[in-house]
Every structure is written in structure tokens, then in C-alpha cells.
C-alpha positions as CSV (number, residue, x, y, z in Angstrom):
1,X,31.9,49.4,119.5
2,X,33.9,48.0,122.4
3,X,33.3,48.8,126.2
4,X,36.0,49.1,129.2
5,X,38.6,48.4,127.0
6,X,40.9,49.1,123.4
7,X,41.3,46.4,121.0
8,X,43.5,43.7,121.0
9,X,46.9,44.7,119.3
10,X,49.1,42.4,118.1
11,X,47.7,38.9,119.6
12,X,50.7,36.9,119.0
13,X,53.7,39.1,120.7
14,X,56.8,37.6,121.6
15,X,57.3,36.7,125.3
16,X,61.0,36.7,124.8
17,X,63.5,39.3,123.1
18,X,65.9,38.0,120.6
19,X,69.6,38.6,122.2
20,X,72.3,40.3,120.4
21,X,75.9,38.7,119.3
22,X,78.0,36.7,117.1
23,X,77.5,32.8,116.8
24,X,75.8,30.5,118.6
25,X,76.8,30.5,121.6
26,X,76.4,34.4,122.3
27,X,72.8,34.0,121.4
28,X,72.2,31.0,123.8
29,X,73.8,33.8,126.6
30,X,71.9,36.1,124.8
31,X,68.4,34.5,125.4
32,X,69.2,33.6,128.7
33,X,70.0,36.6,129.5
34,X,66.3,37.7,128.2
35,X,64.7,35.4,129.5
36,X,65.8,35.9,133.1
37,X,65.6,39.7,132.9
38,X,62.1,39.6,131.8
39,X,60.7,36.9,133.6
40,X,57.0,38.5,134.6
41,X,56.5,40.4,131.2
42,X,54.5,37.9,128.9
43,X,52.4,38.4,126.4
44,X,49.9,37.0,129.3
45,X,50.7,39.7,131.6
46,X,51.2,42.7,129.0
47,X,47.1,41.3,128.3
48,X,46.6,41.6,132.1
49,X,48.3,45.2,132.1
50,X,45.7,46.4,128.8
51,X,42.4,45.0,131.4
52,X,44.3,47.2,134.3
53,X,45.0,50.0,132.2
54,X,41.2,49.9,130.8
55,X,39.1,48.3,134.4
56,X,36.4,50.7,134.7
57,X,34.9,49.3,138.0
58,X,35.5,50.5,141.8
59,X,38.9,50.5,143.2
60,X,40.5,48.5,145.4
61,X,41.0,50.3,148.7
62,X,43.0,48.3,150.8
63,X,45.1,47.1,148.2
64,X,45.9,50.3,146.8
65,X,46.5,52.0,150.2
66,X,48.6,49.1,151.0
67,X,50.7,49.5,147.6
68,X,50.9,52.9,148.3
69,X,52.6,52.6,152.0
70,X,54.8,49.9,150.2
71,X,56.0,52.0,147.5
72,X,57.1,55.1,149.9
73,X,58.9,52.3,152.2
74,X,61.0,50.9,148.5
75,X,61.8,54.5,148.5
76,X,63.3,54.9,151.5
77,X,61.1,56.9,152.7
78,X,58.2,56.8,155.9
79,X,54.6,55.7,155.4
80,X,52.3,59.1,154.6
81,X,50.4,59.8,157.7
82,X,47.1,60.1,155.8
83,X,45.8,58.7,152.3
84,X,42.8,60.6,151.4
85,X,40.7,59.5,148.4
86,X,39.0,61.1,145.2
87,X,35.9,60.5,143.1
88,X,37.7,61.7,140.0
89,X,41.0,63.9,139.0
90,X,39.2,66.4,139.3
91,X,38.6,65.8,142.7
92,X,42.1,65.2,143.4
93,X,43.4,68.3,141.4
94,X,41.1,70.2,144.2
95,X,41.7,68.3,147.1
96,X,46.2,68.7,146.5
97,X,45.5,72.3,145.9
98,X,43.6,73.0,149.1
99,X,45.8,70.2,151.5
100,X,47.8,72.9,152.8
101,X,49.7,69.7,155.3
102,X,50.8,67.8,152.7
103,X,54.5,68.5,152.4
104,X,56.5,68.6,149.6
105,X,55.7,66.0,146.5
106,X,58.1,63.0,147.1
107,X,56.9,61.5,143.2
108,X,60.6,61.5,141.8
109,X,61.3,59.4,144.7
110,X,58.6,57.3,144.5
111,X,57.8,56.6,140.7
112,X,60.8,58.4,138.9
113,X,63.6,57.2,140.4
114,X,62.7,53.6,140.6
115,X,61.4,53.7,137.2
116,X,64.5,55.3,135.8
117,X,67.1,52.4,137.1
118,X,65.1,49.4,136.2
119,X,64.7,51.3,132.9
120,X,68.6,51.7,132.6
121,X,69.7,48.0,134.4
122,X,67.1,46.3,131.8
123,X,68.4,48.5,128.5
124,X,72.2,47.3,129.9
125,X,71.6,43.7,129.8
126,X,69.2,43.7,126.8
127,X,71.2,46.1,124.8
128,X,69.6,49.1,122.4
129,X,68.2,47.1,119.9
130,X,67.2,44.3,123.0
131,X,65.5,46.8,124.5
132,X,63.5,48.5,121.8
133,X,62.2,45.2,120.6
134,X,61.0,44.1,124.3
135,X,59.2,47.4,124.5
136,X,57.8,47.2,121.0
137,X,56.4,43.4,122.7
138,X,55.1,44.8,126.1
139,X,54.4,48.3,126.9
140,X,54.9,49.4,123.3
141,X,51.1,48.0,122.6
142,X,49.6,50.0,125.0
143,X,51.8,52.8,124.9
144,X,49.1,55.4,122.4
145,X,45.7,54.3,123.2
146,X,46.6,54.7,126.8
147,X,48.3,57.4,126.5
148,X,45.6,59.1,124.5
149,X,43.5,59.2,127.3
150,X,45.9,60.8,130.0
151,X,45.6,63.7,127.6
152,X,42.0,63.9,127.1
153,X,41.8,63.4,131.1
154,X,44.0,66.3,131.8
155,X,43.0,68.5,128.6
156,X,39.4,67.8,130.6
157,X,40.4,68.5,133.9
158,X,42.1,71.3,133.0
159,X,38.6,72.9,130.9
160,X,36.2,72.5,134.1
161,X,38.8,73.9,136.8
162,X,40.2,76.7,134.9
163,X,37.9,77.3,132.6
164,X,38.9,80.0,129.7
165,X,41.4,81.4,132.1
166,X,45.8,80.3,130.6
167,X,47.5,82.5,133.5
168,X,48.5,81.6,136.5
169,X,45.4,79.5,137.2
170,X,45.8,77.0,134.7
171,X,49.2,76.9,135.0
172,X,48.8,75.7,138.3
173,X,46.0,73.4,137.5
174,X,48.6,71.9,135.0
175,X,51.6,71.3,137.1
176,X,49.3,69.2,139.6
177,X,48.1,67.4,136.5
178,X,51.8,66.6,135.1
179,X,52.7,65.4,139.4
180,X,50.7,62.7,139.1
181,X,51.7,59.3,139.3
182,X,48.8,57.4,137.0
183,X,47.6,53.9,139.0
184,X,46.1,52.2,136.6
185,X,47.1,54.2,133.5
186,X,51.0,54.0,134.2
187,X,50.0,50.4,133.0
188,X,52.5,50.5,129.2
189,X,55.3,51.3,131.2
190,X,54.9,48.4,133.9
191,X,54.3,45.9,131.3
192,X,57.6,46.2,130.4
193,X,59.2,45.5,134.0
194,X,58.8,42.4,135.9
195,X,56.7,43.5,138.9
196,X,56.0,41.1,141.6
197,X,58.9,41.5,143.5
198,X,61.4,44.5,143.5
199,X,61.2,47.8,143.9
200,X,58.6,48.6,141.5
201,X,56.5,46.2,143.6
202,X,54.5,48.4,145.3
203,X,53.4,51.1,142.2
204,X,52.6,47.9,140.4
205,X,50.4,47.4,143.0
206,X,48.4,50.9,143.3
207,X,48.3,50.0,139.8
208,X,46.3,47.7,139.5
209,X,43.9,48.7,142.6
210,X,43.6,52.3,142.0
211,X,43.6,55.7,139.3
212,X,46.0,58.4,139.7
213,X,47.4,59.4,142.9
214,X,49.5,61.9,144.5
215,X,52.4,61.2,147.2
216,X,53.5,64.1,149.1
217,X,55.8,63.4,152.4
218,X,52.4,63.2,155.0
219,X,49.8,62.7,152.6
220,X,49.6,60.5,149.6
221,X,45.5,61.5,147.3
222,X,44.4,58.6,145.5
223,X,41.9,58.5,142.5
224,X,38.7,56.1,141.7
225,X,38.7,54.6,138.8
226,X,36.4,55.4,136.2
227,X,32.7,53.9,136.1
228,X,32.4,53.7,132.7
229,X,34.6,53.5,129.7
230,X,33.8,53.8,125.9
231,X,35.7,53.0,123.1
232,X,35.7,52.3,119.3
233,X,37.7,49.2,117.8
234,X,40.5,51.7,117.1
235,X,40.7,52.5,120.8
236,X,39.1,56.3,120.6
237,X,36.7,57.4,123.0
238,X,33.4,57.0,121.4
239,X,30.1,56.7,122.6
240,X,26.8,58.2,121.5
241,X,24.3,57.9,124.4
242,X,26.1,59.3,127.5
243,X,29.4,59.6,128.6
244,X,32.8,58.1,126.7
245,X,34.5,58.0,129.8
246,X,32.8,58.4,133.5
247,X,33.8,58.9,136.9
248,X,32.2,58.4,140.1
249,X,31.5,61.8,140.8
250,X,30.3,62.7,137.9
251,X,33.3,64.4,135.6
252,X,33.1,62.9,132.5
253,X,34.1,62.5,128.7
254,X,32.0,63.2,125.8
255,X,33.3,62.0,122.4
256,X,32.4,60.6,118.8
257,X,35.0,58.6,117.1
258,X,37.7,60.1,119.1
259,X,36.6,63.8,118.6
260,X,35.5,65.4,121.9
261,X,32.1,67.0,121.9
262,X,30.3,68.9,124.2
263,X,27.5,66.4,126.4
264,X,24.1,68.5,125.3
265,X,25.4,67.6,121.4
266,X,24.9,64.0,122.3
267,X,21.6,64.8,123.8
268,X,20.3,66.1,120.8
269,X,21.2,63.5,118.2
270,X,18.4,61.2,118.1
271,X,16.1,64.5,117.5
272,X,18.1,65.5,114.7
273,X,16.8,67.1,111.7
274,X,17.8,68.5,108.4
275,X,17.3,71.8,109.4
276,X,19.4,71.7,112.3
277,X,22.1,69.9,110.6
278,X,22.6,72.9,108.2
279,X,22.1,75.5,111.0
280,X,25.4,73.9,113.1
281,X,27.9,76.0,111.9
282,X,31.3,74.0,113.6
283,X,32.1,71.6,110.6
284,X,33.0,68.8,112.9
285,X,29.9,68.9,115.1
286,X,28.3,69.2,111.6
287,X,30.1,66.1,110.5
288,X,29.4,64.4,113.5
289,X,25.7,64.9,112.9
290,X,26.1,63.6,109.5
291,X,27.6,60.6,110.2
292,X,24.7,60.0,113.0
293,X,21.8,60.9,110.8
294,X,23.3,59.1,108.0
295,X,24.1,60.9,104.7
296,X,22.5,59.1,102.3
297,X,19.4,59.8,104.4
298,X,20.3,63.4,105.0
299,X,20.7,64.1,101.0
300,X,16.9,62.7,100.5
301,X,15.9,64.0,103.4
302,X,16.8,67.6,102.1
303,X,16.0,67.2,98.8
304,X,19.6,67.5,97.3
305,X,20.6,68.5,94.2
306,X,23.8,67.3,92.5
307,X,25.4,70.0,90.8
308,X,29.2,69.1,89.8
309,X,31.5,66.1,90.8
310,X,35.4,66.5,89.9
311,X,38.7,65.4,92.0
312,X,38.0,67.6,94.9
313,X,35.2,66.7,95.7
314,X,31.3,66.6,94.7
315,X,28.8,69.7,94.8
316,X,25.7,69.7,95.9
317,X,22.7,72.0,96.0
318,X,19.9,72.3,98.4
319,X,16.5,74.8,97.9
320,X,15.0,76.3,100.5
321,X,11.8,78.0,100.3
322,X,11.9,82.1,101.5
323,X,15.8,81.3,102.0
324,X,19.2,81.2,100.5
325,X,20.2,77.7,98.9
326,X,22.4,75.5,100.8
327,X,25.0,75.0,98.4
328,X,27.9,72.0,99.9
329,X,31.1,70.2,98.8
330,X,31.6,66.5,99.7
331,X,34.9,66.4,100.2
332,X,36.6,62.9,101.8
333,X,39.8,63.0,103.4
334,X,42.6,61.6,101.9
335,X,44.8,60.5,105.5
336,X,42.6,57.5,106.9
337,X,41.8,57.1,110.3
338,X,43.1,54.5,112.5
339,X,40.6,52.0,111.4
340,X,41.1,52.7,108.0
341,X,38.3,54.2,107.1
342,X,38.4,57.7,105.9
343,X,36.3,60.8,106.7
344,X,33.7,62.8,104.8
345,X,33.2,66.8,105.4
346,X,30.5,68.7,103.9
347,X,31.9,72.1,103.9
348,X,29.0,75.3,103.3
349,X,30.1,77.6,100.4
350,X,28.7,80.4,98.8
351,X,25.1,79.8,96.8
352,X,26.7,80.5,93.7
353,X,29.6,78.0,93.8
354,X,29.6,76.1,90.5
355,X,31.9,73.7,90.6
356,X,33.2,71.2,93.4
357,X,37.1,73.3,93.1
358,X,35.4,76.6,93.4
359,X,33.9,75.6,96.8
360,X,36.7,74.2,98.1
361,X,39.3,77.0,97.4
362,X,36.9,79.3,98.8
363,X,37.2,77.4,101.9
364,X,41.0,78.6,101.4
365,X,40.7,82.0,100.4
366,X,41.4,81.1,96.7
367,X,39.9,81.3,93.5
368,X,39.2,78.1,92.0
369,X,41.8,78.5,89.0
370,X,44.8,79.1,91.7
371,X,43.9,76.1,93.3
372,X,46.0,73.0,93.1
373,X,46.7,71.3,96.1
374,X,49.8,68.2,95.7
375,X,47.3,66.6,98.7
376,X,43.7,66.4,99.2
377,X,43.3,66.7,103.1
């Protein structure tokens, strides 16, 4: 497992994108064309942009307050009167619901509109297929992991403020979420942008100082960072003693290979038994608890019978004393995960299942003869 950051893609990415044109001498105007374009936007710095997008330490204050001022002044606009800070985004979501003083959001000035015309002046020189090559070199390798975890951050903001309530509430709750400008997780985006000097200058800097923050015309919120960050060598949130991804006061990320699950789950692993293995009725907590306890381990453990094996899957059988049998199909996923590896679900049919198809096509409201699936899944 890897800590505070995702794993290295692609470790020998271009620095330079291939010009487009006829003969040699268009290509020589070509690459130095490139070249001067995306000075700043090295393999080097996209590696510096995937520790930014990933730091799980405290923020920089002063450097991020001072990249926020900057980056309403590129905009044309005055310095916000106020820059008030936040533990988490959850924090924040609060905090720009109740600031009443705020004034209106000013984020298409400030990250939108400067973002959308180095965009278009860098796909102009580079050309389409220029351009879609230098992003497949920079941001393009940070693009999913990061972006993965803006949506479990929001998806878990969204849980603890609105809870079960999808009226007006959560959409509310959403629309602050969606105004954010994301510090540190806008990272894919700025790798692919020279940023030391020019107008994305000072959101380059809040960048790499800060988490997600708000501008508004008086007062801009900025985010912590995380504390802690968690992930599997296929970039998934995964950790199984605390937290996947922590913030300072206190919201926080619980996951297992990427699936999110709830933080008493986690607390119960290492106390895991049989019993309570075949009592979780949510097949992916129950896989989850599998995988923990081990299969192999949780077949002996159990005393489990093999019953029938055929391309669906395998059957087995479980006797309990005073109870029911625990009848299961082993089933492994055809579509691998990132890592390659693929899944196994047990899946709890009837005790009189007899065969390994009959189990599963109950599991589809079919009988086993109707069955026939053109992909296992």
C-alpha cells in the first residue's frame, strides 16, 4: 500500500510534444514552437504537480493567502477584504453558506476565465492532435486518480451535511461543492500550463499552498489540506486501520480497495469471525470481510463443503447446527480491476441450490436452465 500519494504513471513521459506539418523544416518550426509554449510543463514538474495534488501535510498560509490576493488582482479584480480559513470542505461548505457578506462568487473570473484562454492560445499553437498529446504527457496522468477523489470528497461532504435529504438542501449543498476552485486538486489541469509567470500565476500558487477555496468579491474561504491520505498501488482510497483520507477537523474517508465503507466496519475487522461474516447481508461489506479474513481461512474456518464447480462459478455448502445451511456461489468477476487483479463475491442462495448456475440465476430471478449470460460479471 502507498501513503500521501497514487502511483507513478508512465515514468518516462515526453517533455516535449511532437509538432505537426510537412517536411523538415515545418517540424523544426513545429518543435520550436512546442518547446517555447510549454516551457514549465516537464515530466519534472508534471511529478511535482502529482506530490501537490497528493501532499497531505498543513497548508501553507501565507503563501496561499498571498496567491489568492494575486489571482483576484490577474483578474482584474480588487483584493477580498477577508480570507477566512477551513479545517475541511466540509467546514467551508458551512462557513460559504452562513457568510451572508460575501458578495457574489467571482470563480469564472478567477479560475474559469483564465483557464479557458491559456487552454484555447495553447490548443492554437499546438494544434488538435499537438494538444491532445501534451495533455496525454502532463495533466492527462493525473487527470482519474485525482479526479476520483474530488468525487468521493464531494459525494462525502454532501452525505454528512444533507444527509438522506435530495430537495432543496442538497441541492444547495451541491452547487457550493461544484463553486469551488480545488488548490491543490486543480493540480492535472496546471500541469499542463506553464505556471510561474502569467496569469495563472497566482492559482498555481494557492495550489500548491492550500485545498479548495472559494472567491467571492469580499471574501475568498480557503481549505486545509488533508492530514492523512491512503491509497492502493492503483491510486484507490484504501486503508484498513482508520481513515483513507483525513482532515484536520476530523471529516474523513473510509474505504477498502476503492469501495467506500462506513468507519465502525473498519473497526470491527480484526474481530472478525465466521459467524459474522455470514450474518452481513450487503455483499460488498461481505466481500470486504472476505478478502480481510482471508478465504481460504474462512472456508476451513467454517467447515465448508464443496458441492458443484461449473463455469459460473463454484458451490459451496456450510452446516450449521439448530440452523439452516449456508449454501454460497464463488463467483470471480470477469472485468479486472485497475491493478489487474480480479474480484471474488460469494453470493448467499437458497439451501437447496444444487449446482453453481442454479445459485447464480437465482441471484437474477432465473431458473438455472434460462440462464446463459454472453458475459460473466
Amino acid at each position: 500500500m502507498t501513503t500521501t500519494r497514487s502511483t507513478d504513471v508512465a515514468e518516462a513521459a515526453p517533455e516535449t510534444v511532437p509538432g505537426a506539418g510537412a517536411g523538415a523544416d515545418a517540424d523544426a518550426d513545429a518543435e520550436t514552437v512546442v518547446e517555447t509554449v510549454v516551457e514549465g510543463t516537464s515530466f519534472d514538474d508534471v511529478r511535482e504537480w502529482r506530490a501537490c495534488a497528493a501532499a497531505a501535510v498543513p497548508a501553507d498560509r501565507a503563501a496561499a493567502e498571498d496567491g489568492v490576493r494575486r489571482a483576484y488582482r490577474q483578474a482584474g479584480l480588487a483584493d477580498p477584504e477577508r480570507v477566512v480559513w477551513a479545517a475541511s470542505p466540509r467546514e467551508a461548505v458551512t462557513l460559504v453558506r452562513e457568510q451572508a457578506d460575501k458578495g457574489p462568487s467571482v470563480r469564472e473570473a478567477v479560475r474559469s476565465a483564465p483557464w479557458a484562454r491559456e487552454r484555447r492560445r495553447l490548443h492554437t499553437r499546438l494544434g488538435p492532435a499537438g494538444w491532445a498529446a501534451h495533455w496525454a504527457s502532463t495533466g492527462g496522468l493525473l487527470w482519474e486518480p485525482t479526479q476520483a477523489l474530488v468525487d468521493r470528497i464531494r459525494a462525502g461532504v454532501l452525505a454528512e451535511l444533507a444527509g438522506k435529504d435530495t430537495g432543496k438542501e442538497a441541492a444547495e449543498i451541491r452547487l457550493v461543492l461544484l463553486d469551488a476552485v480545488l488548490g491543490q486538486h486543480d493540480a492535472p489541469w496546471l500541469a499542463a500550463f506553464p505556471t510561474d509567470r502569467g496569469p495563472l500565476e497566482g492559482l498555481a500558487a494557492v495550489s500548491r499552498s492550500a485545498g479548495w477555496w472559494w472567491p467571492f468579491a469580499r471574501v475568498a474561504v480557503v481549505c486545509e489540506r488533508p492530514v492523512a491520505l491512503h491509497r492502493d498501488e492503483a491510486g484507490r482510497l484504501d486503508h484498513g486501520d482508520g481513515p483513507a483520507l483525513a482532515y484536520p477537523d476530523g471529516f474523513a474517508l473510509h474505504a477498502w480497495r476503492g469501495m467506500p465503507v462506513p468507519a465502525d466496519f473498519l473497526a470491527e475487522l480484526p474481530a472478525l469471525t465466521p459467524e459474522r461474516i455470514r450474518s452481513e447481508e450487503n455483499a460488498e461489506l461481505r466481500r470486504v470481510m472476505l478478502e480481510y479474513y482471508g478465504y481460504d481461512r474462512y472456508l476451513a474456518d467454517s467447515g465448508a463443503r464443496h458441492v458443484h464447480r461449473d463455469e459460473t462459478g463454484t458451490l459451496w455448502r456450510i452446516d450449521l447446527p439448530d440452523d439452516e445451511p449456508v449454501v454460497m456461489v464463488e463467483v470471480l468477476n470477469s472485468t479486472p480491476e485497475p491493478d489487474g487483479t480480479r474480484r471474488t463475491y460469494w453470493l448467499r442462495v437458497p439451501p437447496a441450490t444444487r449446482t453453481a448456475r442454479e445459485g447464480v440465476a437465482w441471484t437474477f430471478g432465473l431458473a438455472a436452465e434460462v440462464y446463459a449470460p454472453e458475459r460473466e460479471t
